[in-house]
C-alpha positions as CSV (number, residue, x, y, z in Angstrom):
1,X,0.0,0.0,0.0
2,X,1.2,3.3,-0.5
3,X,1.9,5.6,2.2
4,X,0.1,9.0,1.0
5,X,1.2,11.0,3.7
6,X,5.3,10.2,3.1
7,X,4.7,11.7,0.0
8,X,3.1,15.0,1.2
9,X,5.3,14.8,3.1
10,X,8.0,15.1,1.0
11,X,6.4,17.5,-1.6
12,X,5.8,19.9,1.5
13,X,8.9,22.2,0.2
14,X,7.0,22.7,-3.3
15,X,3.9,24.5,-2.2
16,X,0.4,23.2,-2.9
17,X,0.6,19.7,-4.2
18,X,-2.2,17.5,-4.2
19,X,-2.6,13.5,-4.5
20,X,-5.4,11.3,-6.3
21,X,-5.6,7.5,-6.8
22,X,-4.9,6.8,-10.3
23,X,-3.4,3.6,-12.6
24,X,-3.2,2.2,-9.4
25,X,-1.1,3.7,-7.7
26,X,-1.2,7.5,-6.7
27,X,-0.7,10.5,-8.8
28,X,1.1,14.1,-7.3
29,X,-0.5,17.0,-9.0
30,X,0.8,21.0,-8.6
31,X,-1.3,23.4,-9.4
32,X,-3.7,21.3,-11.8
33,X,-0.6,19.5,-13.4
34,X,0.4,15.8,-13.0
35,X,4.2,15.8,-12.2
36,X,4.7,12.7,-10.4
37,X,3.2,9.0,-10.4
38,X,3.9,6.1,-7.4
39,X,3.5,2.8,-9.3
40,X,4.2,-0.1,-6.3
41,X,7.2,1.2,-4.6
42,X,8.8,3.4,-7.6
43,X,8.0,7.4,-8.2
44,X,8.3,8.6,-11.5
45,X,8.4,12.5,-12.2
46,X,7.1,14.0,-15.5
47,X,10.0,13.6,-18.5
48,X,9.6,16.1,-21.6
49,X,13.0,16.6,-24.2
50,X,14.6,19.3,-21.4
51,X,14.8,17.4,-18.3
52,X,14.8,13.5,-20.2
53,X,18.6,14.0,-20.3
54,X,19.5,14.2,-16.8
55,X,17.2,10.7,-16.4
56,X,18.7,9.1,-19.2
57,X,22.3,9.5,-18.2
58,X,21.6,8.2,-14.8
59,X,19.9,5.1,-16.9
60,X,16.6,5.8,-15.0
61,X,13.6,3.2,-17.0
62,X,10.8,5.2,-18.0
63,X,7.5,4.1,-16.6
64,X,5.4,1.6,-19.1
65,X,2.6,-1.0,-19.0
66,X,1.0,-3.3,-21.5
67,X,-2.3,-3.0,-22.5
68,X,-5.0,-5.6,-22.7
69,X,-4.1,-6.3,-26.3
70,X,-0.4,-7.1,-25.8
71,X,0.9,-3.6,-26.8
72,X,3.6,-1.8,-24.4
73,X,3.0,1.7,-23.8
74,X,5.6,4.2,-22.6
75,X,4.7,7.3,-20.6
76,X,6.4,10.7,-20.2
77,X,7.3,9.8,-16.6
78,X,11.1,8.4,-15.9
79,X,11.9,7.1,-12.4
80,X,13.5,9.4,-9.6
81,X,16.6,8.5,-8.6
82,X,17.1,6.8,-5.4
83,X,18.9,10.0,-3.5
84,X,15.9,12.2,-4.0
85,X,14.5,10.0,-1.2
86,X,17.8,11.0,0.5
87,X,17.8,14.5,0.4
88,X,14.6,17.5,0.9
89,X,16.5,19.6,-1.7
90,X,17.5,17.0,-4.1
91,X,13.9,16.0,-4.3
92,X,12.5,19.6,-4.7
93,X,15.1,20.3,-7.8
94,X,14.0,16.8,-9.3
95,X,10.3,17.5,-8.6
96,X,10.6,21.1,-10.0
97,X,11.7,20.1,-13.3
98,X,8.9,17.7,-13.5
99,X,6.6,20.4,-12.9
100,X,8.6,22.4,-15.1
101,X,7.8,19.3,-17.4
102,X,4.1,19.4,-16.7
103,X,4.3,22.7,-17.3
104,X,5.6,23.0,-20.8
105,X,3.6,20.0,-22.0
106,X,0.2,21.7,-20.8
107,X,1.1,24.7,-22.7
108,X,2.2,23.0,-25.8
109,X,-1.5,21.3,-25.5
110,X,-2.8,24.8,-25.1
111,X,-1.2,25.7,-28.3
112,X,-2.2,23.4,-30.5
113,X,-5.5,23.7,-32.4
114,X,-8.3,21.7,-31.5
115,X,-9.8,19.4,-34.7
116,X,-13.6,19.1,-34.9
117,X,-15.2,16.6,-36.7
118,X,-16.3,19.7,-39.2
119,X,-12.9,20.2,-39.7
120,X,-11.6,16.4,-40.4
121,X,-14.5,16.3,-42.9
122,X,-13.1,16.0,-47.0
């Protein structure tokens, strides 16, 4: 089971930062954006082109599942590295570039027009 209050606790140095039950485990949301998913045991924090590099150099996994029909999918989440655990400022500079992450990919969503069916039609 996962122990919701560690993990306010440990997002207590980043302000406002809300939890909610979700692909079983427990998603960390700040200000309205997803930046951090427990799975198990493991936290993952939001991954976008910027802040991928730091995850990929430490090897870190990103977080995937398979679906009912056999296909793996990968999500923009990496996992934390173990010191963040460690450390109340190496977790806040980790979690703030997910957020950063979060962030970026929310505007980028923003940005992009919306198709209607009207405007898919030939």
């Amino acid at each position: 089971m996962i122990d919701v209050e560690f993990y306010r606790d440990l997002c207590r140095p980043l302000g406002s930062v809300t939890s909610k039950r979700m692909f079983g485990g427990l998603c960390l949301w700040h200000e309205g954006l997803a930046f951090a998913l427990v799975i198990g045991d493991t936290l993952y924090l939001k991954v976008d082109g910027d802040n991928a590099p730091a995850f990929e150099a430490r090897g870190l996994p990103r977080f995937s599942y398979t679906t009912a029909t056999g296909r793996t999918t990968v999500m923009s989440y990496a996992r934390a590295p173990e010191e963040v655990f460690d450390d109340p400022d190496v977790f806040a500079e980790w979690a703030r570039g997910a957020i950063a992450a979060a962030r970026r990919a929310a505007a980028e969503k923003a940005a992009k027009p919306r198709r209607t069916r009207e405007a898919s039609r030939p």
